[in-house]
N, C-alpha and C positions, 0 to 999 in steps of 0.2 A: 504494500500500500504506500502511494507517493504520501510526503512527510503534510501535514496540516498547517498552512499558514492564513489566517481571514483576520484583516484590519479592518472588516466591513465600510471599504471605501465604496462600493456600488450601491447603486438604487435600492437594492432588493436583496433578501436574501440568496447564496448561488443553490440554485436546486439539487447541483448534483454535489452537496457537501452534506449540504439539511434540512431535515424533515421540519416543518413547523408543525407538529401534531405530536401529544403524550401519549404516546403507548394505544395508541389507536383504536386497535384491534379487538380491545375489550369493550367499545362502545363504538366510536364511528369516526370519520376524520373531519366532520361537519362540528359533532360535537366536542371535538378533541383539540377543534383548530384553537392555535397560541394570538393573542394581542399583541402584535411588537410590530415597531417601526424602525427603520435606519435613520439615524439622527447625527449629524456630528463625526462622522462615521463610528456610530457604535450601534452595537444592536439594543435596543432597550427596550428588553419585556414587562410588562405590567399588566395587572391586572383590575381594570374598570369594573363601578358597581353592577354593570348590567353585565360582566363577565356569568356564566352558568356555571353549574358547579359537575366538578368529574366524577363522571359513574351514579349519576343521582339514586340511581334504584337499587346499589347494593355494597354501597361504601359511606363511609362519614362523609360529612357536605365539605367536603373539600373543594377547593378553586385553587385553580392553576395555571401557569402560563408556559409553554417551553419546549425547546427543541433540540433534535435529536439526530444523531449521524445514522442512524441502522434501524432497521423495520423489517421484522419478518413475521411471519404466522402458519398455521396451519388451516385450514377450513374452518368455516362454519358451522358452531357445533363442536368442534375439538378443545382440547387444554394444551395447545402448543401455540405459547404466545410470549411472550417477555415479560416479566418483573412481576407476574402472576400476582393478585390482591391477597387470594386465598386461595386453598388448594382446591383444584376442581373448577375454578370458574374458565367458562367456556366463550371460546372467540366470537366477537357477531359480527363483526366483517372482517372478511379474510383482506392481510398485507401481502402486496407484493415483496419479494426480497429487495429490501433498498440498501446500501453497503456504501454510504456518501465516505466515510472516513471509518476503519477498524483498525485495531492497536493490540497486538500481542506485549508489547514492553517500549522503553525509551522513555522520551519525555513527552509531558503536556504538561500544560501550564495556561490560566486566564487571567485577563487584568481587566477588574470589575468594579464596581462601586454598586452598593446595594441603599437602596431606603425603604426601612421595612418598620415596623412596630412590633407588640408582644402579639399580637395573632398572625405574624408571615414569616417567614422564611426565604432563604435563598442559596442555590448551591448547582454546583457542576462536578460530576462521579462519572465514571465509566461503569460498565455491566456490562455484564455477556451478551454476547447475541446470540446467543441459546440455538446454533444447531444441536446441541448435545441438552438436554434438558438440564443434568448439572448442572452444564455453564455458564450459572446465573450468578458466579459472585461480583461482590463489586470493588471498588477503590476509589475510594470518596475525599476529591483534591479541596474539597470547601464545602461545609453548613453551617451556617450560621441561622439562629433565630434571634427573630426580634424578641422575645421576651430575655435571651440572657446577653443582651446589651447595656453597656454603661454609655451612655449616648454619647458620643464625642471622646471618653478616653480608651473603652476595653470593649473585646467581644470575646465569646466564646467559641472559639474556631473549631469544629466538625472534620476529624482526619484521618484515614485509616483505612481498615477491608470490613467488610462489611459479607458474613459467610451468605445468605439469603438462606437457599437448597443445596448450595455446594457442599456435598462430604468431605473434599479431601482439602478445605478453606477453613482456618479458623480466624473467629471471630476478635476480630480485633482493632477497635473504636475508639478515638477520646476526643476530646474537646478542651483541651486546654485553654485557658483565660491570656488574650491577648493584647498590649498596649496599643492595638492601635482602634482607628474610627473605621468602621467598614465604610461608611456614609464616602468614604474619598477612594480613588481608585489605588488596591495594594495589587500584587500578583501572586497568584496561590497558583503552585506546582506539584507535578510528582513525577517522580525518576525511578522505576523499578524494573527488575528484571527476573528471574528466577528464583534467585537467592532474598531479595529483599526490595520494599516500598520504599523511597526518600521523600517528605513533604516537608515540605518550604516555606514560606510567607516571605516575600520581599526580597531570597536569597537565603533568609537565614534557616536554618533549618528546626522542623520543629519536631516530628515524629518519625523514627524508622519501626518497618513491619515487617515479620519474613514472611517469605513466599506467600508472595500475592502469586494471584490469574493472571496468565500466559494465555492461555486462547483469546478469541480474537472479543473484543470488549468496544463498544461502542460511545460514543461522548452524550453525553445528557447534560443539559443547561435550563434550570428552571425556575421559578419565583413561584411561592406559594402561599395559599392564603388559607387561613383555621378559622371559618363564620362561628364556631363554637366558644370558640377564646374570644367574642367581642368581649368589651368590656363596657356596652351600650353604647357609646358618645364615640365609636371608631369605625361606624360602618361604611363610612364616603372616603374613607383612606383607601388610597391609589400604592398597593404596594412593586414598587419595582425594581430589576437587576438588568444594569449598563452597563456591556458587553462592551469593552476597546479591543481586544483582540485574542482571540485563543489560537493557539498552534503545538503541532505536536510531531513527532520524529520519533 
């Protein structure tokens, strides 16, 4: 797979890089489709009040924005689909194979800036693109929520593997507390190989992990929203994540 470089200096998203739809397959790509604009040249996802919430009929009211290098499924009516909610739930529109950007190892890395509250979230992880149904673990280069922000000095930074289904994947997660403002653009990376994870923030390094997934793993970038966690007086918050540029080798 040629190396990933997008400054989103064009009009539009490139099609043949990514998908703007979340995991589709379990609901439809009508209702899956992401909010985002190129701006500045950056991609910036957010999610508007009239945004609809994903998987209405068999998931918590979550709302989402986000997009994704790799798509695939099996029929209509099957359980071969990506990042499964629970076990057993079955595809209602079948994916084409889409293979915009996949990453066995090397690097990746995004330079974001997030504005979010205590009901959103925002982050970019690779997963499996599950020909093999194991190959569902993940490596998760950035989470941040807005509930464990110190607004302007700390966040708690999301870094790690993350097992899903994977057997032969262990789980292994943290969130360390960080000096900086997500609200400004930092760059969160990861370097892994066989042996071991490397993540970053800004250069410096913040977590190593061994033996992450080697098959082929696809890039996810997305902003989220928890209608659960209002706290009444935050339902017109517009939460979003400003994309300068991700690249990977």
């Amino acid at each position: 797979m040629a190396p990933l470089v997008d400054d989103f200096d064009n009009p539009d998203l490139d099609p043949k890089v990514w998908l703007p739809h979340y995991l589709p397959m379990w609901s439809s790509r009508e209702a899956t489709r992401a909010s985002y604009r190129i701006e500045d040249s950056c991609l910036v996802l957010d999610i508007p009040p009239e945004q609809g919430r994903w998987l209405p009929d068999d998931h918590s009211p979550l709302r989402l924005s986000g997009v994704q290098s790799g798509s695939r499924s099996g029929p209509v009516g099957s359980t071969a689909g990506q990042q499964a909610v629970y076990p057993g739930q079955l595809v209602r529109e079948e994916e084409p194979e889409f293979a915009g950007h996949l990453q066995k190892h090397g690097h990746l890395e995004i330079r974001c800036r997030m504005r979010i509250s205590p009901r959103s979230m925002a982050a970019m992880w690779l997963c499996g693109f599950e020909e093999e149904p194991e190959h569902c673990g993940e490596i998760c280069v950035v989470e941040v929520f807005g509930k464990d922000l110190v607004p302007g000095e700390s966040a708690e930074v999301g870094v790690g593997l993350k097992q899903i289904r994977d057997p032969d994947l262990a789980e292994d997660f943290a969130a360390p507390r960080l000096p900086i403002d997500v609200a400004e653009f930092h760059t969160y990376a990861v370097d892994w190989g066989s042996e071991e994870a490397v993540f970053s923030v800004d250069g410096e390094e913040v977590r190593r992990c061994p033996a992450p997934p080697t098959y082929p793993l696809q890039v996810m970038v997305a902003v989220f929203d928890f209608p659960e966690w209002s706290t009444g007086d935050d339902d017109q918050l517009v939460p979003e994540l400003v994309v300068d540029r991700i690249s990977g080798s």
